[in-house]
C-alpha positions as CSV (number, residue, x, y, z in Angstrom):
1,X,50.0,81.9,63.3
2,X,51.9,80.3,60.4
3,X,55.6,80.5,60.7
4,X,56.7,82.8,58.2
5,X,54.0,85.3,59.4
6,X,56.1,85.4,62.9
7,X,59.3,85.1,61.7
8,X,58.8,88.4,59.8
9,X,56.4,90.3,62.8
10,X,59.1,89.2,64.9
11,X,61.8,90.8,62.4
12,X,64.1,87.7,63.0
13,X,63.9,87.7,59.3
14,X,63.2,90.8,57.2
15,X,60.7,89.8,54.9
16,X,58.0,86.8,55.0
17,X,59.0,85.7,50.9
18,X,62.6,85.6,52.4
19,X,61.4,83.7,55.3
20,X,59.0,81.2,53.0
21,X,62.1,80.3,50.9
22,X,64.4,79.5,54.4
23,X,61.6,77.4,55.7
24,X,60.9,75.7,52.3
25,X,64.8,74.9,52.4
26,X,64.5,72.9,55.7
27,X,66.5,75.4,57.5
28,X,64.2,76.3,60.0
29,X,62.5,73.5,62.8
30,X,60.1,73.6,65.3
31,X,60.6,71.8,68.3
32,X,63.3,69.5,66.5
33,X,60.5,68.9,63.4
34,X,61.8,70.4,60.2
35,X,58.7,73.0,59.3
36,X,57.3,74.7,56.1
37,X,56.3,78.5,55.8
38,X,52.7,77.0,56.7
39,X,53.6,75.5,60.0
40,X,51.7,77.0,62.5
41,X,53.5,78.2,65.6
42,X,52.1,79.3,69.0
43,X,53.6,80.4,72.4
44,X,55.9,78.0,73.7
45,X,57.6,76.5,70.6
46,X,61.1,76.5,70.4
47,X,62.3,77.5,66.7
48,X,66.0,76.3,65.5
49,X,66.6,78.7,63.1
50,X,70.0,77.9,60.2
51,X,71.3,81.2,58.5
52,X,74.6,80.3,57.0
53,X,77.0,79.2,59.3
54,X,74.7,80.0,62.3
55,X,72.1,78.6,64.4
56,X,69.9,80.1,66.2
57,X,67.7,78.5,68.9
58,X,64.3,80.7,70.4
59,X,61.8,80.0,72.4
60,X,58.2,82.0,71.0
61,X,57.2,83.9,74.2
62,X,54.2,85.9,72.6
63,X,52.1,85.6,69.3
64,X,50.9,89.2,68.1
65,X,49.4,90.1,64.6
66,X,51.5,93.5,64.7
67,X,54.0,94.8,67.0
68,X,56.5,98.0,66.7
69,X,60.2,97.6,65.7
70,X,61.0,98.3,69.2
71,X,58.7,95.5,70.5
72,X,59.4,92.5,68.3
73,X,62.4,91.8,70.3
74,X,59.6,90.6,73.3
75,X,58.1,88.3,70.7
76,X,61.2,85.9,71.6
77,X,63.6,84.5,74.1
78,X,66.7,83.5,72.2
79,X,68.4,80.5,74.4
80,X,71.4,79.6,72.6
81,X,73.5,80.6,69.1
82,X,75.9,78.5,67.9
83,X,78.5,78.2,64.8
84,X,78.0,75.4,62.7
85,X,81.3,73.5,61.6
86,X,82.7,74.6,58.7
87,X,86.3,74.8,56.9
């Protein structure tokens, strides 16, 4: 599945343009490899994911063309967050 396709099923971010434009930025790796939007992902990638002064680090523990709001939360495992340095 290509990555901004999960990253919106998943709802870790909102909307896949949105998500295109992070991963386009460089923001967003997988398994320590800077990825585009057209990455393709699969079970057992970890994703290191830059939103602002944040990263956030999950693990893909299913792939699913659909899911309900209430399931996309079982699409991931996140393993660690962390503040990046700032000011």
């Amino acid at each position: 599945m290509r990555l901004d396709k999960f990253m919106k099923i998943s709802r870790l971010i909102k909307r896949r343009t949105l998500a295109k434009e992070v991963a386009d930025k460089g923001r967003i790796s997988i398994n320590g490899t800077p990825a585009k939007a057209s990455s393709n992902v699969k079970e057992g990638d970890e994703l290191a994911i830059q939103f602002g002064q944040k990263r956030v680090t999950v693990r893909i523990e299913k792939i699913q063309e659909s899911t309900k709001k209430e399931e996309a939360a079982n699409m991931y495992t996140v393993l660690k967050e962390e503040k990046l340095g700032g000011e």
